[in-house]
N, CA and C of each residue as an Amber inpcrd file, in Angstrom:
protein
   276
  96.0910000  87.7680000  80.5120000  96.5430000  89.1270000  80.7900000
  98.0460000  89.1120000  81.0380000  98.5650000  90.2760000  80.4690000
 100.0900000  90.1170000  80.7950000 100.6950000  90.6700000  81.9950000
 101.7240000  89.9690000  82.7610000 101.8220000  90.5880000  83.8790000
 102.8450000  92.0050000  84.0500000 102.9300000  92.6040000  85.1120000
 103.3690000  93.9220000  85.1890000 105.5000000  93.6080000  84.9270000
 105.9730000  92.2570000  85.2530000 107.4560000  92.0260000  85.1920000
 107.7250000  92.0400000  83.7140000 106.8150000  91.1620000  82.6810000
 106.1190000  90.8750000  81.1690000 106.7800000  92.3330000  81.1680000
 105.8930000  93.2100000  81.1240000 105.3360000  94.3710000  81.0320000
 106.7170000  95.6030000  80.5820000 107.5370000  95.7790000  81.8320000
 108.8630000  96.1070000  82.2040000 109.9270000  95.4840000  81.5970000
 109.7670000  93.9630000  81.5740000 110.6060000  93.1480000  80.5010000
 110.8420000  93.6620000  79.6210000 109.5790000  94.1150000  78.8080000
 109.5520000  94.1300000  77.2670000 110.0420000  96.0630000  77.2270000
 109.5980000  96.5890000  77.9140000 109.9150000  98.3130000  77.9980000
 111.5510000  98.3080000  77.9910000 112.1810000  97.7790000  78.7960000
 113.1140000  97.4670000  79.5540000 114.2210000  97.1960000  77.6640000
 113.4610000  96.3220000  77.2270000 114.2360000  95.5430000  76.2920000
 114.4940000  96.8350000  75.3380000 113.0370000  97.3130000  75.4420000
 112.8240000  98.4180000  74.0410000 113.7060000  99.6630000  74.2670000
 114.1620000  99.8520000  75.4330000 114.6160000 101.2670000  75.4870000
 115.6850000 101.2670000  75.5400000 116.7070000  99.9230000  75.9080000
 118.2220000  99.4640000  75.6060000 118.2810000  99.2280000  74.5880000
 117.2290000  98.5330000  73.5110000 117.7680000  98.7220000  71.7900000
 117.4060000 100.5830000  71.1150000 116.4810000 101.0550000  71.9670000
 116.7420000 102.5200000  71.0680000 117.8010000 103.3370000  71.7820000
 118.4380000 103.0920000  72.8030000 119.6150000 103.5700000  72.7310000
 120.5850000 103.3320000  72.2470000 120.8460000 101.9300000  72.1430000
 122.4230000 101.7100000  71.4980000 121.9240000 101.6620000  69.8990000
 120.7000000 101.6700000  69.4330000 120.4940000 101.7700000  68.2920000
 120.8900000 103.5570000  67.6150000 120.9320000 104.3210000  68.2110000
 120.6940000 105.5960000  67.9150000 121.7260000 106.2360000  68.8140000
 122.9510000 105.1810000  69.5090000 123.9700000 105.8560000  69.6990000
 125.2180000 106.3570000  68.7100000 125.3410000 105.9380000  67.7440000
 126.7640000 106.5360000  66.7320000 125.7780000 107.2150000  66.0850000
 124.6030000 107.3810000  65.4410000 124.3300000 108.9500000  65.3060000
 124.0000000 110.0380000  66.3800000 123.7390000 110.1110000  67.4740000
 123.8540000 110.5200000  68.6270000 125.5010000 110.9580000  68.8750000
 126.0960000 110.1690000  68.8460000 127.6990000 110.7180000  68.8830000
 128.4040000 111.1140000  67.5840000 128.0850000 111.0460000  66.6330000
 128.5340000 111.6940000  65.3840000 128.1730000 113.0360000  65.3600000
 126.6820000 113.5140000  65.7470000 126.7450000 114.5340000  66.2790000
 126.8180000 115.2990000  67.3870000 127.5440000 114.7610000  68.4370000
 127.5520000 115.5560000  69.1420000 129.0100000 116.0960000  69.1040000
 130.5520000 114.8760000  68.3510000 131.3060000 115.4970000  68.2230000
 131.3420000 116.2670000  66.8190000 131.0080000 116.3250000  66.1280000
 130.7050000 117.3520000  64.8490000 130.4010000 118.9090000  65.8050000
 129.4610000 118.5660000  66.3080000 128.8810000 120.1910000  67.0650000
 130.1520000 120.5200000  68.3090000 130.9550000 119.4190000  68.7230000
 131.9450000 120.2600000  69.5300000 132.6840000 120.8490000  68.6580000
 133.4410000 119.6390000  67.7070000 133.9160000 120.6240000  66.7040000
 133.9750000 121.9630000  66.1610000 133.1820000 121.9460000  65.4350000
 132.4000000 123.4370000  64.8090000 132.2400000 124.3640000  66.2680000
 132.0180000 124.2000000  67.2100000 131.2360000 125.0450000  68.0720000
 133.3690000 125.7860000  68.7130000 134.1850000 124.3260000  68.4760000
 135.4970000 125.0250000  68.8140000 135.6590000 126.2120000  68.0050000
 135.6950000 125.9270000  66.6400000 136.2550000 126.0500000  65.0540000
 135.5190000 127.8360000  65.2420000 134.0930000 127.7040000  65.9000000
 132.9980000 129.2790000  66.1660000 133.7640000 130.1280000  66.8570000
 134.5160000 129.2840000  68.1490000 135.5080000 129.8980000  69.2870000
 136.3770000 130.7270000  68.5180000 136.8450000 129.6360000  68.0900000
 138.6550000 130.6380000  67.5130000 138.4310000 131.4570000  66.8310000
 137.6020000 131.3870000  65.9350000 137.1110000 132.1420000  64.2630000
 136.6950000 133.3460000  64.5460000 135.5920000 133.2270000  65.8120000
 134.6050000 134.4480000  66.2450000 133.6870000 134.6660000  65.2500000
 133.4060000 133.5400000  64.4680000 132.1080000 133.0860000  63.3540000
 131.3830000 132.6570000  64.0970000 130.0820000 133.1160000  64.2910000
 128.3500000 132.8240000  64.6880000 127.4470000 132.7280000  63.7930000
 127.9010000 131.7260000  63.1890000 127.0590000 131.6430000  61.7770000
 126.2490000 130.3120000  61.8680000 124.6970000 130.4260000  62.3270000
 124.3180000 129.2980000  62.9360000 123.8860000 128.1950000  62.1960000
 124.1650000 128.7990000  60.3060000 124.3050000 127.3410000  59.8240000
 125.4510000 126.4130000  59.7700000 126.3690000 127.2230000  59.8650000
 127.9330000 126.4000000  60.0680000 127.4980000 125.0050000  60.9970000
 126.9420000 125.4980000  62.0870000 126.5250000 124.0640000  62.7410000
 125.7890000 123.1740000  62.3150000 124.9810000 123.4910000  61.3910000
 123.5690000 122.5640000  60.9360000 124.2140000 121.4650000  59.6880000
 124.3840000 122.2760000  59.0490000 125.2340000 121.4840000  57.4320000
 126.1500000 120.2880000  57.5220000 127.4310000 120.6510000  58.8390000
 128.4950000 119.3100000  59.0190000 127.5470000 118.0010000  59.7770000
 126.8280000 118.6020000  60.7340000 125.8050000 117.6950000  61.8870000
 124.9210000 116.8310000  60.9210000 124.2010000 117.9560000  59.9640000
 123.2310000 116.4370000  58.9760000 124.2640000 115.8600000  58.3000000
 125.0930000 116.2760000  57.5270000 125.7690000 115.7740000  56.6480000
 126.3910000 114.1990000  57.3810000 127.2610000 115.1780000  58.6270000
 127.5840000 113.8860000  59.4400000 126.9540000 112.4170000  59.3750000
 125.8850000 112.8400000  60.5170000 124.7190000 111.8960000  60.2330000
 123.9610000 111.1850000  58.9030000 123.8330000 112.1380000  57.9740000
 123.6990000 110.8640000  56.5130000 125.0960000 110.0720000  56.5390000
 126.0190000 110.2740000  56.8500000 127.3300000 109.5880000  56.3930000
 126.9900000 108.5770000  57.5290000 126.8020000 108.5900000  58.6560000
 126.7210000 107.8600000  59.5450000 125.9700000 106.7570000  59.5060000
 124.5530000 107.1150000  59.0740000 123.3690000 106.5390000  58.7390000
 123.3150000 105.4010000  57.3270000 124.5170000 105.7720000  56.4590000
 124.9750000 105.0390000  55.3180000 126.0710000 103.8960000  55.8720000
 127.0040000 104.5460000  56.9410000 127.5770000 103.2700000  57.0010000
 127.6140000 102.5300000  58.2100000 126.4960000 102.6720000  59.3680000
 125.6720000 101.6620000  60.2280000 124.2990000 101.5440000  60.2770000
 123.7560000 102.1750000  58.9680000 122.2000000 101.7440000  58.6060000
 121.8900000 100.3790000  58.9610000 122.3950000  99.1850000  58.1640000
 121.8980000  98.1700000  58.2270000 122.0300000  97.0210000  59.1330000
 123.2020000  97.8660000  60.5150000 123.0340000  97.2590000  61.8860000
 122.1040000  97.8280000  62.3630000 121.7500000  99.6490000  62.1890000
 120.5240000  99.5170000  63.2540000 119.3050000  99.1810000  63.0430000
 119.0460000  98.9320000  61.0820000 117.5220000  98.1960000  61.1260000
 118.2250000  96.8570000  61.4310000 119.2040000  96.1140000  61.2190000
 118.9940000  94.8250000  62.4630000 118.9620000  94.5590000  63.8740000
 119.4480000  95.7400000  64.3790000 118.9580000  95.1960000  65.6990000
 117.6400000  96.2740000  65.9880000 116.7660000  96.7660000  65.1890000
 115.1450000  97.4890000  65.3130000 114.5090000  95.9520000  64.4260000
 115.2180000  95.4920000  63.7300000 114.1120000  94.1470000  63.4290000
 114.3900000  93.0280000  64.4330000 115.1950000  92.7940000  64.6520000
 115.6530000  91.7740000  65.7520000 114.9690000  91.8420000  66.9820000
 114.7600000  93.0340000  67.3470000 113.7420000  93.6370000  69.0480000
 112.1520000  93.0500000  67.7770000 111.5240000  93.4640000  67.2570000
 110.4120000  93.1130000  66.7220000 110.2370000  91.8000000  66.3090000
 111.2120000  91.1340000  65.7620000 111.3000000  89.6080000  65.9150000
 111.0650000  88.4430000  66.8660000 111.6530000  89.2770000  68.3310000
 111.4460000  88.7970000  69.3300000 110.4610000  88.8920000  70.0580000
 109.6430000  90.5750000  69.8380000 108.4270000  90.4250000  70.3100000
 107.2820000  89.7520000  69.3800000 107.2830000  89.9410000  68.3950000
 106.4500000  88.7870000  67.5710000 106.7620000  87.5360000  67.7100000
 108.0040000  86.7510000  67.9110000 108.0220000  85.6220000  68.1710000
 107.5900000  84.9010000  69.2410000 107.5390000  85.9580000  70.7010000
 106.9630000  85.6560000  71.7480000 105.3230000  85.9790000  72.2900000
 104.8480000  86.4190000  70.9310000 103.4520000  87.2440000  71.2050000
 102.7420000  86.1460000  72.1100000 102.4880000  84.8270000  71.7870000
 101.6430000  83.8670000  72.4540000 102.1510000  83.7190000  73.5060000
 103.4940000  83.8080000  74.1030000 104.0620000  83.5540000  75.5070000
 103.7530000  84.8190000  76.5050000 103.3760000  85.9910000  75.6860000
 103.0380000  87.0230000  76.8080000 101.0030000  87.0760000  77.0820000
 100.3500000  86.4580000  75.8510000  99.2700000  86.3840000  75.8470000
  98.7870000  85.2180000  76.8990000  99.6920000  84.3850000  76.9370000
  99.2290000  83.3170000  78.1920000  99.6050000  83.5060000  79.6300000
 100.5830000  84.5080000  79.9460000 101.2120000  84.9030000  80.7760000
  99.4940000  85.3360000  82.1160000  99.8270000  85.5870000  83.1480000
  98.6630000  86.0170000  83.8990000  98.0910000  85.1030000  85.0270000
């Protein structure tokens, strides 16, 4: 049985790689939407796709050029828990 530190270890691990995994698209859009949301200010345009279009767009651009750090470090966290599967199964 695995124990409850095991347990937290591994949560612990998982939720510091989906954050920094899913931080530069997380911040690509959030400054895109200050942007635009200034650009709404001055303009006095409320045009609520203006926001939607730069934000995905952003994000595919983003997603093209740190894609293949964040499936390495989303395979790297799964690497490690598969590599350790028998060390948490003996754990108890």
């Amino acid at each position: 049985m695995i124990s409850q530190e095991a347990v937290l270890d591994i949560a612990r691990e998982t939720i510091y790689t989906i954050i920094i995994t899913a931080a530069p698209l997380l911040l690509v859009s959030l400054i895109i939407g200050l942007i635009v949301s200034i650009f709404q200010t001055v303009t006095s345009i409320q045009e609520q796709t203006l926001t939607f279009v730069p934000k995905i767009i952003g994000v595919f651009v983003t997603m093209l050029l740190v894609g293949s750090w964040m499936l390495d470090n989303m395979s790297g966290l799964m690497t490690d828990l598969w590599s350790n599967f028998s060390y948490y199964l003996s754990l108890g």
